[in-house]
Backbone as a ProteinNet text record, in pm:
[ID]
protein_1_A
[PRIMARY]
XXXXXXXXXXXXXXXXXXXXXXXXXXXXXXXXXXXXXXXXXXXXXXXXXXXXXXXXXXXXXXXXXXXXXXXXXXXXXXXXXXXXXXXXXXXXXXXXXXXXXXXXXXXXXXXXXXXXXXXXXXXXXXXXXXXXXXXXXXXXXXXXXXXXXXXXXXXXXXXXXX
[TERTIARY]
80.7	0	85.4	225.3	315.4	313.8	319.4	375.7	228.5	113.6	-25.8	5.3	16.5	19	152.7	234.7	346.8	296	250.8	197.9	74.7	26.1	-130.3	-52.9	53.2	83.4	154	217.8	265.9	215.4	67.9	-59.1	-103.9	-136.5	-160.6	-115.7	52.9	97.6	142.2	157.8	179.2	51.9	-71.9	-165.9	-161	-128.7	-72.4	17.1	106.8	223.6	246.3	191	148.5	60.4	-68	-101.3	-36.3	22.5	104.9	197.7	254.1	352.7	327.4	183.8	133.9	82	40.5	-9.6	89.9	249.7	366.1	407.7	389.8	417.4	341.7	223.2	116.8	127.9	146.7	133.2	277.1	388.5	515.8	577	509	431.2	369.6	302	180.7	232.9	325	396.5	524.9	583.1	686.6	661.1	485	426.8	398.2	367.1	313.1	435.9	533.9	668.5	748	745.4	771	710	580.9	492.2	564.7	551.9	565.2	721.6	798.9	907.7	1001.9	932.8	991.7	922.2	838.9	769.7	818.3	873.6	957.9	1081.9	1163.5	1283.9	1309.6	1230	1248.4	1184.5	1307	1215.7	1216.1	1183.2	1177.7	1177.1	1284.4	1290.7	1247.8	1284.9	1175.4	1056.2	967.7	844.6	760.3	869.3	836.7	823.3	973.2	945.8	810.6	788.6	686.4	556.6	524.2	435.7	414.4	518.4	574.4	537.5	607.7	643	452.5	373.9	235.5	113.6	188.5	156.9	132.4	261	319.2	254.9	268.1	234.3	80.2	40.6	-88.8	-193.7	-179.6	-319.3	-295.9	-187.3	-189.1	-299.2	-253.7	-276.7	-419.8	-489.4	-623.5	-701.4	-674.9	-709.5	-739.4	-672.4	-673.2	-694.6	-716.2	-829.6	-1006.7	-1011.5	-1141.5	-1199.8	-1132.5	-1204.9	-1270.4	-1137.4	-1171.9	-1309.6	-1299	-1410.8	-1544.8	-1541.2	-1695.5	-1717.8	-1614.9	-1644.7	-1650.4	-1607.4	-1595.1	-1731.3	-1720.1	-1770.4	-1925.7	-1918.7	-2004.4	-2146.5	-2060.6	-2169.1	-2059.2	-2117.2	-2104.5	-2135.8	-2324.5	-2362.3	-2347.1	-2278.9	-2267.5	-2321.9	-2474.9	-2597.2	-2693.8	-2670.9	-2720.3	-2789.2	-2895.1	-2934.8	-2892.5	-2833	-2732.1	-2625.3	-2545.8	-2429.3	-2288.9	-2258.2	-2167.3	-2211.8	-2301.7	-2348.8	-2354.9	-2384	-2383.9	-2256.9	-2143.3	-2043.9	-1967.1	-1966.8	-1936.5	-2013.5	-2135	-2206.3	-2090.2	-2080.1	-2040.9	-1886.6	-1844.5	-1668	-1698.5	-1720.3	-1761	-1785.2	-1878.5	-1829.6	-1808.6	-1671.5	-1616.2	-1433	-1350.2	-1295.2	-1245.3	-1305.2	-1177.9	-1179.1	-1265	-1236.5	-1089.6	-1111.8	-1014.6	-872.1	-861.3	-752.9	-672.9	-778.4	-728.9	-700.4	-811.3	-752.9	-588.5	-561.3	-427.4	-327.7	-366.1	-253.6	-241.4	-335.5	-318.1	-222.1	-283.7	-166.7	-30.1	7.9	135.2	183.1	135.2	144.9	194.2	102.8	161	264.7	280.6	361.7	538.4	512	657.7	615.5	547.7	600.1	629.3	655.8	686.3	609.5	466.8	405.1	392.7	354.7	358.6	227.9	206	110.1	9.7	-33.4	-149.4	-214.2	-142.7	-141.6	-148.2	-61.5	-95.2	-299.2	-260.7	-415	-496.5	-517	-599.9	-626.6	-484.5	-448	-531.1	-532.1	-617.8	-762.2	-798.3	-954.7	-1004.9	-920.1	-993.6	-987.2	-940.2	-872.3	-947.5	-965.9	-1064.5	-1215.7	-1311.5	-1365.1	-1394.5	-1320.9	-1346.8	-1232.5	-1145	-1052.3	-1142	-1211.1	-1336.5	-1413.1	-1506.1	-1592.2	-1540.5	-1427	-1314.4	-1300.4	-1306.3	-1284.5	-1402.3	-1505.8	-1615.7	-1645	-1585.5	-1602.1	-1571.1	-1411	-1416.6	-1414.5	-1411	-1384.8	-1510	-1671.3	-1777.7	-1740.5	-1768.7	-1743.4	-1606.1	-1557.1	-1397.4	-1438.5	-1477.6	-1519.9	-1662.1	-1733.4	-1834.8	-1785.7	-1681.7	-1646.6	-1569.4	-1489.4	-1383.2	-1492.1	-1608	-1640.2	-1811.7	-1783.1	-1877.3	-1797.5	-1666.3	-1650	-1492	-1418.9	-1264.6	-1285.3	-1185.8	-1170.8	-1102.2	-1168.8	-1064.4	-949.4	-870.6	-730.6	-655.8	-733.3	-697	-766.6	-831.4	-907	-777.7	-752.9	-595.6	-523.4	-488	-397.7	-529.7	-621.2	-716.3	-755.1	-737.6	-777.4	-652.4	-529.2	-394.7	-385.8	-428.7	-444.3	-581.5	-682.9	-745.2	-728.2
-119.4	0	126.5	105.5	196.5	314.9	189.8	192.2	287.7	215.8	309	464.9	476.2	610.7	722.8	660.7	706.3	755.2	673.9	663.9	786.8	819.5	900.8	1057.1	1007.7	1146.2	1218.6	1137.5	1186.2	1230.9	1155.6	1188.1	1341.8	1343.7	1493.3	1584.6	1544.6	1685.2	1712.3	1603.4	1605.2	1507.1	1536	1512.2	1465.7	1534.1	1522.7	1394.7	1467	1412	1239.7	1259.7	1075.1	1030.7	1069.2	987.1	971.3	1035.2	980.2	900.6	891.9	824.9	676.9	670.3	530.6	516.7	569.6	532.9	480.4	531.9	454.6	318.1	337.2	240.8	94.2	94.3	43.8	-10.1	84	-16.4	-46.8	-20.2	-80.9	-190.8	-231.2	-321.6	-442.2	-442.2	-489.6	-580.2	-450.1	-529.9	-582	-505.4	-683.5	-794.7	-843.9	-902.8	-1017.9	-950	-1022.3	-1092.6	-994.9	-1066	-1141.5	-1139.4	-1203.7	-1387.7	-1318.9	-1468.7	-1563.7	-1459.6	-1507.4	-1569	-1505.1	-1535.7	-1646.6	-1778.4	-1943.3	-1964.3	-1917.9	-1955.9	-1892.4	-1766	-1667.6	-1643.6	-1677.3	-1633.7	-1505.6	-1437	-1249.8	-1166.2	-1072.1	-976.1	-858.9	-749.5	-608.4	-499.3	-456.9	-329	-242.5	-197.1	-45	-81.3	-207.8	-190.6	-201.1	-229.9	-167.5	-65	56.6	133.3	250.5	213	228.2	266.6	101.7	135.3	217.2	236.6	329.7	466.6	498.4	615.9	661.1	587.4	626.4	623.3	535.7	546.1	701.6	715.7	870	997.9	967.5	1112.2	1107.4	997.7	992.7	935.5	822.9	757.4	840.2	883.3	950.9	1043.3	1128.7	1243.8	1268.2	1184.4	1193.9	1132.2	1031	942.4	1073.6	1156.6	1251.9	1366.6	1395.8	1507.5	1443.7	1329.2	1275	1238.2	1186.8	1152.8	1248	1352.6	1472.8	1550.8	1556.9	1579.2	1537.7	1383.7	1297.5	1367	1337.4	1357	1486.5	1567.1	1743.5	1808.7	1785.8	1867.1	1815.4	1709.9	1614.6	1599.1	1514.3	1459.5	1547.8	1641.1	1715.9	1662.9	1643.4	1620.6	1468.2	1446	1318.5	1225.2	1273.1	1267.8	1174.3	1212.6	1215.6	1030.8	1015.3	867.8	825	704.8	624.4	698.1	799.5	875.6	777.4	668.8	582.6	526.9	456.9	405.8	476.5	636.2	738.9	763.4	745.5	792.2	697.8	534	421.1	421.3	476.2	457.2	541.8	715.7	803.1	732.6	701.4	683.5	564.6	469.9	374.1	359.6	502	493.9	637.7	643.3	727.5	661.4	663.6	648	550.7	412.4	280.7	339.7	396.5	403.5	525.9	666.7	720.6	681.1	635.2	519.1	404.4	318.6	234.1	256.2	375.8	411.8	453.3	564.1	598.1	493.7	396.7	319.5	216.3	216.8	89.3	147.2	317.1	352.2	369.6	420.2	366	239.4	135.8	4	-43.7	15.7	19.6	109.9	192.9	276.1	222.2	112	85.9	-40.9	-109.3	-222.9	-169.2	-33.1	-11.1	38.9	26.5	102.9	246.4	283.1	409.4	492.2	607.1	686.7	597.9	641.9	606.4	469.5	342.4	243.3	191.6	294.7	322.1	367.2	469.2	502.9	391	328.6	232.1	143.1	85	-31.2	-73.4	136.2	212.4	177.9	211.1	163	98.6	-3.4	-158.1	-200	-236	-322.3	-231.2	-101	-21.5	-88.1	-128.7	-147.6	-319.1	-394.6	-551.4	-504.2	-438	-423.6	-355.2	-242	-240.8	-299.6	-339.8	-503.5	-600.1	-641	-709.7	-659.2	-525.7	-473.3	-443.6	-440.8	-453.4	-559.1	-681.3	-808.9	-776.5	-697.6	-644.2	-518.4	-413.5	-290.7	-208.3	-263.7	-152.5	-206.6	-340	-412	-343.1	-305.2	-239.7	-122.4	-22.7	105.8	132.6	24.4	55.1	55.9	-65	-65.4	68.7	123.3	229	343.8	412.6	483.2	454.7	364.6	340.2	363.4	263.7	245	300.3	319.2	365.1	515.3	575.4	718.5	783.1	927.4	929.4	939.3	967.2	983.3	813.5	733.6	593.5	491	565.1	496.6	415.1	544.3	439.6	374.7	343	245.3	123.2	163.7	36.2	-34.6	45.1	-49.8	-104.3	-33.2	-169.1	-265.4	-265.2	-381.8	-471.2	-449.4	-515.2	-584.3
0	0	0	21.6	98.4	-97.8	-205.5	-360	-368.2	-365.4	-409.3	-334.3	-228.6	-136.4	-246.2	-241.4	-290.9	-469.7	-512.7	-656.1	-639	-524	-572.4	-502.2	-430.6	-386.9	-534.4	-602.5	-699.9	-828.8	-833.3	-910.1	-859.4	-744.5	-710	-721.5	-749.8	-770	-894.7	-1005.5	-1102.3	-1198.4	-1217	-1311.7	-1449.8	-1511.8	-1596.1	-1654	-1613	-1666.7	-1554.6	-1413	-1405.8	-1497.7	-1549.7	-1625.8	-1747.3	-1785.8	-1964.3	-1882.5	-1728.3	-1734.3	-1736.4	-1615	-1598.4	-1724	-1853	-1935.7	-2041.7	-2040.6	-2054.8	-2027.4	-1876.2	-1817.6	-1855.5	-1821.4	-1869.5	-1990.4	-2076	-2259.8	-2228.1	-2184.6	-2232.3	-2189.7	-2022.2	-1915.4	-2018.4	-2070.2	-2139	-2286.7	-2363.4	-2479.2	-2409.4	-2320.5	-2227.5	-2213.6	-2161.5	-2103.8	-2250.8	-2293.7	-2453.3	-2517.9	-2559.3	-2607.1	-2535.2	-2414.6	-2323.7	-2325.2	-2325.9	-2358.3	-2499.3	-2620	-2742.1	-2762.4	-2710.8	-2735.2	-2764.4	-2675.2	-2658	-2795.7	-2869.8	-3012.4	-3141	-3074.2	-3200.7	-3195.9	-3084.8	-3029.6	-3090.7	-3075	-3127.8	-3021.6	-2933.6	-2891.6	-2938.2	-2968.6	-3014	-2970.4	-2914.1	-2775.6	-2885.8	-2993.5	-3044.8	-3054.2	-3077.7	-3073.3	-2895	-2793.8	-2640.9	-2643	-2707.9	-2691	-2729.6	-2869.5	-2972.7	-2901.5	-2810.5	-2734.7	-2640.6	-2551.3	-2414.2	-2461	-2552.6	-2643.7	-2708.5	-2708.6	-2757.6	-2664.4	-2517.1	-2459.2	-2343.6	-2371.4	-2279.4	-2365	-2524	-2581.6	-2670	-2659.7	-2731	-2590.7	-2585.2	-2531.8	-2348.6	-2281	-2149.2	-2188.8	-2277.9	-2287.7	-2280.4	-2422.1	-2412.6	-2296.8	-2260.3	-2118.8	-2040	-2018.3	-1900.5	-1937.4	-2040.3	-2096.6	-2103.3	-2155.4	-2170.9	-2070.6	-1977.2	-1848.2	-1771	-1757.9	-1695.1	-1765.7	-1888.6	-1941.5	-1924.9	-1942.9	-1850	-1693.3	-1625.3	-1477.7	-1495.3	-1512.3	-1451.5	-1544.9	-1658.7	-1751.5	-1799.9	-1848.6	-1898.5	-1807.1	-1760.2	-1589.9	-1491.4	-1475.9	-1334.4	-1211.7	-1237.3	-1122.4	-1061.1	-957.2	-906.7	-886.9	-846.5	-856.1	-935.6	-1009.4	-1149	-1210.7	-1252.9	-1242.1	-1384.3	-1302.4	-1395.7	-1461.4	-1376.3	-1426	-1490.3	-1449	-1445.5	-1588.9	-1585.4	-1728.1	-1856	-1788.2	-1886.3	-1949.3	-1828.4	-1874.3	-1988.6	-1924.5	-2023.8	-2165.8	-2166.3	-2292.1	-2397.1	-2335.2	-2415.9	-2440.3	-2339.5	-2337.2	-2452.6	-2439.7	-2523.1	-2675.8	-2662.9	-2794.6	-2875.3	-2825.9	-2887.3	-2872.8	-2759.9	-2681.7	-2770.1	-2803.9	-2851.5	-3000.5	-3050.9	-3218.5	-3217.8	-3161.4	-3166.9	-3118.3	-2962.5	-3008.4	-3015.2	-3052.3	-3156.1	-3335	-3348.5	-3494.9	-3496.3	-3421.7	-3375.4	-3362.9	-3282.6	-3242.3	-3356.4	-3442.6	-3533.5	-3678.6	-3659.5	-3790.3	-3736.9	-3581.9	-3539.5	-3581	-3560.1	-3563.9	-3707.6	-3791.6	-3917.8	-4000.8	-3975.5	-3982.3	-3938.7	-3786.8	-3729.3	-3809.9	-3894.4	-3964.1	-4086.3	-4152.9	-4304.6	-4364.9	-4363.9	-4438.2	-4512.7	-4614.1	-4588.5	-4542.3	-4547.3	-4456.6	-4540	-4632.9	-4719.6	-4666.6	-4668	-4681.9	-4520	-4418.8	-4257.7	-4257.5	-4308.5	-4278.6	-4313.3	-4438.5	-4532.1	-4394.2	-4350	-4267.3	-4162.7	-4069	-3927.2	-4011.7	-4064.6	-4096.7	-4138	-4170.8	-4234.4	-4103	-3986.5	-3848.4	-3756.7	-3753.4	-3644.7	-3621.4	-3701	-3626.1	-3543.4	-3639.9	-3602.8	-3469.3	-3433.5	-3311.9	-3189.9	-3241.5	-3113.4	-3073.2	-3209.4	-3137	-3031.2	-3096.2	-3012	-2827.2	-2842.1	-2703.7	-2629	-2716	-2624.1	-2526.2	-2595	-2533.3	-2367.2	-2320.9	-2212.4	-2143.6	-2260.7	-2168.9	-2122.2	-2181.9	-2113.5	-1947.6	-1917.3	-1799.6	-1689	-1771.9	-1701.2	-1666.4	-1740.9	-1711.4	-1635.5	-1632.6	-1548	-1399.8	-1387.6	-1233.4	-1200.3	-1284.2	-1320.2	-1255.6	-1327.2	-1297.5	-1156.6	-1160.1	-1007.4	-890.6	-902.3	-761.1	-799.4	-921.3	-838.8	-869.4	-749.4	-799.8	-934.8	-910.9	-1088.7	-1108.7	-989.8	-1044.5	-1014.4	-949.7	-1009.4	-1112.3	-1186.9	-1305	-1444	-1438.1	-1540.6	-1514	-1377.8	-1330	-1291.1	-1284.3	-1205.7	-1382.3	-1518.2	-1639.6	-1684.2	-1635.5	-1701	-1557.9	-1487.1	-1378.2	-1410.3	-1433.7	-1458.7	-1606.4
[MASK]
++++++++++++++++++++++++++++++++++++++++++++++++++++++++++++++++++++++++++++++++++++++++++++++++++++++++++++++++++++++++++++++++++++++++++++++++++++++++++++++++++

């Protein structure tokens, strides 16, 4: 608990820039975790595509994470109140939230395998939406608990843990 205390004091005073960091952390956490797995099957690991992730993690998906949220909670749904505010908020986040980025991250994705822009973009919107369907399977379920029961400045660390 000593790591959480330490982690939210540092959220408080730096907003921002913890969430692009845990949101670093998190995807670069995540593609370790994966290549890690794959590896006894490919004997290949790929530190620029860790970094890739880390790196889109910190300057793309932090960023919006912690503009958009703030947006639902502060702006959006104000009132706390409010019946079925939580559901409200997953509906909107839902669907808006995985198309923007996963579109993003998929023309990264293509882009660090060679592509060129054109053929990046083509890539981001043929794979955008069968990749959200895909995430529906778990993320309304994630964000409902996210915005019921955790607070907001641990909502991004409570969806790369879950």
């Amino acid at each position: 608990m000593k790591i959480l205390s330490i982690y939210n004091k540092f959220l408080s005073r730096h907003p921002f820039f913890g969430t692009c960091l845990t949101s670093a952390c998190g995807m670069g956490a995540g593609n370790l975790l994966c290549q890690t797995i794959m590896y006894p099957m490919t004997n290949h690991f790929d530190p620029l595509l860790f970094v890739t992730y880390a790196l889109f993690g910190f300057f793309v998906s932090g960023p919006f994470v912690k503009v958009w949220w703030d947006a639902l909670e502060f702006k959006i749904f104000k009132n706390p109140k409010q019946f079925l505010r939580p559901i409200k908020m997953m509906l909107l986040d839902q669907t808006t939230s995985p198309f923007i980025l996963n579109s993003c991250f998929l023309y990264v994705l293509a882009l660090y395998a060679g592509k060129s822009h054109s053929e990046a973009v083509d890539d981001a919107l043929n794979r955008c939406i069968p990749v959200c369907l895909e995430s529906y399977k778990v993320w309304p379920m994630v964000m409902i608990l996210n915005f019921y029961v955790i607070p907001p400045h641990n909502r991004l660390i409570s969806s790369f843990i879950l």
